[in-house]
C-alpha positions in Angstrom: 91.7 66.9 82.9 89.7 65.0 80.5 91.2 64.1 76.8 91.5 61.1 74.6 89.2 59.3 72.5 86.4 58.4 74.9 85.5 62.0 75.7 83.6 64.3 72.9 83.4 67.9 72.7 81.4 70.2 71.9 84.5 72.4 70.8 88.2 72.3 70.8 89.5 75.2 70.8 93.5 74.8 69.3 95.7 77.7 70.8 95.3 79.0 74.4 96.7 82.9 73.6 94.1 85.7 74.5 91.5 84.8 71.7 91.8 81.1 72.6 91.4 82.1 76.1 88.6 84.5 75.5 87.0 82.2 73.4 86.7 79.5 76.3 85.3 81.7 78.4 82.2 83.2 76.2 82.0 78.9 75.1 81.5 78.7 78.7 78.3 81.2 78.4 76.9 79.5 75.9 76.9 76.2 78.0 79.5 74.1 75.1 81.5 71.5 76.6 85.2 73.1 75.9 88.7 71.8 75.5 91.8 74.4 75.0 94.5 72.4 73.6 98.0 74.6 73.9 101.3 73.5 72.3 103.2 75.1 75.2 103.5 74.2 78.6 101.6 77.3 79.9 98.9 79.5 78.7 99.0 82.9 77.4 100.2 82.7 74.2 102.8 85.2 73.4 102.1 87.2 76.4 104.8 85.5 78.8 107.5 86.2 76.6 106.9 90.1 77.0 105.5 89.8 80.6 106.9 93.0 81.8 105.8 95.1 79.0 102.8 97.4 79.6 99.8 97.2 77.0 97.7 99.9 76.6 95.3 99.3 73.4 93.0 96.7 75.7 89.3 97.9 75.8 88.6 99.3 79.2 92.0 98.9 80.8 94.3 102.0 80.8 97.7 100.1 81.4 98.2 96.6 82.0 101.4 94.5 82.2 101.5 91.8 79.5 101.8 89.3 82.0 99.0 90.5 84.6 96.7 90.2 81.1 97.8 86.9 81.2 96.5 86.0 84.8 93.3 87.6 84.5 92.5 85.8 81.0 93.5 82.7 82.3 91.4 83.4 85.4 88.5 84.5 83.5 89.0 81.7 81.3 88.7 78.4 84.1 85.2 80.2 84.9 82.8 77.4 83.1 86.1 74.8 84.0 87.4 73.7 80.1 89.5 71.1 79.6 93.1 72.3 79.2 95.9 70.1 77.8 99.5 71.2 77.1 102.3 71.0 75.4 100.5 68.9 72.6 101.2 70.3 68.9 98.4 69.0 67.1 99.2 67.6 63.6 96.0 65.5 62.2 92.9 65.9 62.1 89.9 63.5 60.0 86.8 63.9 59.5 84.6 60.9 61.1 81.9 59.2 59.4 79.5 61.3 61.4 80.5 64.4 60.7 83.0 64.8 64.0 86.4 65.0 64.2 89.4 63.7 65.6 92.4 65.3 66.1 96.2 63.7 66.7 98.4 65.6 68.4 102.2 65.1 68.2 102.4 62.7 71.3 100.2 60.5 69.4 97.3 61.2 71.6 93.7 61.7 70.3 91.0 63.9 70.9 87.4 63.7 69.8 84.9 67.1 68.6 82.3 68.2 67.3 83.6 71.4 66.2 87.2 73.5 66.1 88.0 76.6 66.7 92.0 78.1 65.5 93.0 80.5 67.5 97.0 79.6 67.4 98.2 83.4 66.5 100.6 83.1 63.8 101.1 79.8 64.4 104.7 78.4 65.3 107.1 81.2 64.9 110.7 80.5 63.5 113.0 83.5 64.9 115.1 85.3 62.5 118.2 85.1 63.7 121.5 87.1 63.2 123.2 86.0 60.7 126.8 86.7 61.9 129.7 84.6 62.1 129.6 82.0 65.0 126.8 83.7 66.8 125.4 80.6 67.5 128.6 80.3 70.2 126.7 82.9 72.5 122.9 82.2 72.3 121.6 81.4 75.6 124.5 82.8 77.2 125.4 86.4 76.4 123.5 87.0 73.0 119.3 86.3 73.5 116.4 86.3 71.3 113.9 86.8 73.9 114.7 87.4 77.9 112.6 86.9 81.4 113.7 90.1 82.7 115.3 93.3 82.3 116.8 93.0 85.7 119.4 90.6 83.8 120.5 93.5 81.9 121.3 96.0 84.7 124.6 98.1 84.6 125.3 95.7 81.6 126.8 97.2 78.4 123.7 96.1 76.2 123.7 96.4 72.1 119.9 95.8 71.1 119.7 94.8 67.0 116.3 95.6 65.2 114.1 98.8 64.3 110.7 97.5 65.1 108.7 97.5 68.3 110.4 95.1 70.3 113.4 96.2 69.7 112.3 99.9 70.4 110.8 98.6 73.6 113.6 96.8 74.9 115.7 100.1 74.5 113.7 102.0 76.2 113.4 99.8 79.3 116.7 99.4 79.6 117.7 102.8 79.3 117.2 103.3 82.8 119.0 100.6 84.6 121.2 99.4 81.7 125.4 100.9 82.3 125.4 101.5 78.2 122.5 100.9 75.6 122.8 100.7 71.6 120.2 100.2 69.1 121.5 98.8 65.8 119.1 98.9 62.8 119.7 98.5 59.0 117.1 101.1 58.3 116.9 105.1 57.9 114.0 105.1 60.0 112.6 103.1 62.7 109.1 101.2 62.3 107.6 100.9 65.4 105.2 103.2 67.2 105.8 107.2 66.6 105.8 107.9 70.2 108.0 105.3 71.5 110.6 106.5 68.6 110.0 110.0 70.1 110.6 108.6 73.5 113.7 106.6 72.4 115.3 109.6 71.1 115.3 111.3 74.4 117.0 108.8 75.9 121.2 108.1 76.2 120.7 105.3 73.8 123.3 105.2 71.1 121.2 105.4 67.8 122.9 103.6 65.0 120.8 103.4 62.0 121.3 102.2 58.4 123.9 99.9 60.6 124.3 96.1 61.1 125.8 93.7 63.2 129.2 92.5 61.2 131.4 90.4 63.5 131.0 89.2 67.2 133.9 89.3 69.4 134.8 87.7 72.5 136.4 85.3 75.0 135.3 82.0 76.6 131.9 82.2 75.3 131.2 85.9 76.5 131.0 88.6 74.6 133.8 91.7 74.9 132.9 93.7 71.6 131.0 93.9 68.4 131.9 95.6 64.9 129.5 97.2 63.4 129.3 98.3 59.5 127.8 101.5 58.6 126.0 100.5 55.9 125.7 103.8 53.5 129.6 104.2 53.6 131.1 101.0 54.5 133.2 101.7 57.2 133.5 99.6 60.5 133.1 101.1 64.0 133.9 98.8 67.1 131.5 98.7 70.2 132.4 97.3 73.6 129.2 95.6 74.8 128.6 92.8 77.4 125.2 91.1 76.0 123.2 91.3 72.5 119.3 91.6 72.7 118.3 90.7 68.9 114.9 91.5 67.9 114.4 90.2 64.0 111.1 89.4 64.4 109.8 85.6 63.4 108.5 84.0 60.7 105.0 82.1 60.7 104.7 78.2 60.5 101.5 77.1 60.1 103.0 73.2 60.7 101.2 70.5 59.8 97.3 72.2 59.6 98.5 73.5 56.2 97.8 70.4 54.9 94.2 69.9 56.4 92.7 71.2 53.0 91.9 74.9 54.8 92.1 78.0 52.4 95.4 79.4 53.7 96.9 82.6 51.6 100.4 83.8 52.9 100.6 81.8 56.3 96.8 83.0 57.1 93.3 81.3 57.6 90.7 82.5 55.2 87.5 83.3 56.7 84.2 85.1 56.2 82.5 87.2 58.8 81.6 84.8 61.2 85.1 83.3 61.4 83.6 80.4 59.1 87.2 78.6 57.1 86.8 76.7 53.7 85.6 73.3 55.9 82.0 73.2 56.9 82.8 72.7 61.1 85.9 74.5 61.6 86.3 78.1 62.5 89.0 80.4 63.0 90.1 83.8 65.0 93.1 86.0 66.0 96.3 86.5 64.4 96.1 83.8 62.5 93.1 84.4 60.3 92.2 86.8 57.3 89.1 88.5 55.9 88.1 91.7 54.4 88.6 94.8 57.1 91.2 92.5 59.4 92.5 94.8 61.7 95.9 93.1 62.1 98.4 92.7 65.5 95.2 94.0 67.9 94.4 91.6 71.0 90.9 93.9 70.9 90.1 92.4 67.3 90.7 88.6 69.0 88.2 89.0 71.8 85.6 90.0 69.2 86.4 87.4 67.0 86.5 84.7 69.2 82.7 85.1 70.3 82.0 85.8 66.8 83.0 82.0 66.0 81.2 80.7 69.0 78.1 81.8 68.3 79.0 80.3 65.0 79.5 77.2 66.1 76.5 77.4 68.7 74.3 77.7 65.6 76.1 74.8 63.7 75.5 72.6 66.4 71.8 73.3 67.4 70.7 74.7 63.8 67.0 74.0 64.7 67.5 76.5 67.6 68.2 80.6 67.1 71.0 81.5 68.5 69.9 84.8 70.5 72.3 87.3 72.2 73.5 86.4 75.4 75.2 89.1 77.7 77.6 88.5 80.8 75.2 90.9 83.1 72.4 88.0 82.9 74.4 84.9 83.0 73.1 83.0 85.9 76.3 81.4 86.9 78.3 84.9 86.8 75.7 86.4 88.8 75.9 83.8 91.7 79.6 84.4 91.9 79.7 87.7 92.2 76.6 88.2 94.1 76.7 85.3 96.3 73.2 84.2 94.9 
């Protein structure tokens, strides 16, 4: 790995989720010298905290696990060889007398580019959490806001708390292998996907809506029993569950790049078309950014956007030169490694 102020770039990309990823890669085809700087100490963005779930809205790929998407961006991302640090948060960036910029992460180390491309999702996200009486005594132990595996969970007595997607999800993979599952949610209805509420309703999952968590209970830091208020008439039923799966959702932190002077509305990037942001030089894709006809949440809308900004910043960098359309099918480089030539 090369970083610090002595090596230049043609483009730092800041986030190294599936746009991020994507990104590198199509920078690769259009020969830019790339650095993919990630705040965690892996790639993949959110990805590895789901890694079990299967995605189906990917273009071309009828079911895929969240973390086999993962491998194979990574994968196709080292093709052109970017330079990847981790677990750097970057915090400042300045604008060089020469139009440049360098960027200070949080370890205090620099890095030097001509150009920067966001791709950091929704940024850093602050989990909701449940807002209970001493619930922070089980977190980490018995109550989770996020988990490795469902095999954790087997012949447990579970109690999942949330109405969206993940929570829906999480119910219905536990179903199966789980000795009891409940689904709290304060809500009438559920809001994730239709079919997946269809799905969950023909499972042995104990529904409990317009509900909430009240009170935990429990012994030497484990968990025996939760009450539960029913929220349209006020009385309290008591559940005996071994572990709490909590899925509030996040909130979005954009950190420190709120104050680099960007055009920010509501925790997103403003950007035109080509993924341009308010300063001449930086670009933006993914989750994180928003423009007339945003298709929100899709990992589809990333890999479109990424090259979009690419062959943005291809054009900004060589603006005596037209940037033409370049296709995968007549890279050189690809060809050779797939055809031996």
């Amino acid at each position: 790995m090369t970083s610090g102020t002595n090596s230049f770039f043609d483009v730092t990309i800041i986030g190294g989720g599936p746009t991020g990823l994507f990104a590198a890669f199509y920078a690769g085809m259009r020969d830019l010298k790339t650095k993919i700087i990630e705040a965690a100490p892996f790639l993949g963005g959110k990805l590895p905290y789901y890694s079990e779930k299967f995605l189906y809205d990917v273009g071309g790929v009828a079911a895929m696990t969240a973390g086999d998407l993962k491998l194979e961006l990574e994968k196709q991302a080292r093709t052109f060889e970017p330079d990847i640090v981790y677990s750097q948060l970057i915090e400042r960036m300045e604008r060089l007398e020469d139009g440049t910029f360098r960027l200070t992460s949080n370890t205090g180390e620099t890095h030097l580019t001509r150009t920067i491309l966001l791709a950091i999702g929704f940024g850093t996200l602050v989990t909701n959490k449940l807002e209970v009486p001493n619930a922070e005594r089980y977190e980490g132990r018995h109550l989770h806001y996020g988990a490795d595996s469902v095999e954790q969970f087997r012949d447990k007595r579970v109690l999942i708390s949330g109405g969206g997607d993940s929570a829906v999800d999480w119910a219905l993979a536990l179903a199966p292998i789980a000795k009891f599952v409940g689904i709290v949610h304060r809500r009438n209805e559920f809001r994730a996907h239709e079919g997946n509420v269809v799905q969950l309703l023909n499972t042995a999952a104990h529904i409990m809506t317009s509900s909430q968590v009240k009170e935990i209970h429990g012994t030497n830091n484990r968990i025996n029993m939760v009450t539960i208020e029913q929220l349209d008439t006020q009385e309290d039923v008591e559940l005996e569950v071994d572990e709490i799966v909590v899925c509030h959702g996040a909130k979005p932190d954009l950190g420190e790049i709120k104050n680099w002077g960007l055009n920010i509305e509501q925790e997103r990037i403003i950007v035109d078309a080509w993924m341009k942001t308010s300063i001449e030089g930086i670009f933006a894709a993914g989750d994180v950014v928003e423009y007339t006809g945003k298709v929100p949440g899709l990992i589809a809308g990333g890999f479109t956007e990424g090259p979009a900004a690419i062959n943005q910043i291809k054009a900004y960098l060589n603006p005596s030169q037209e940037v033409k359309p370049i296709w995968s099918t007549e890279h050189a480089k690809l060809l050779s490694i797939h055809h031996g030539s």
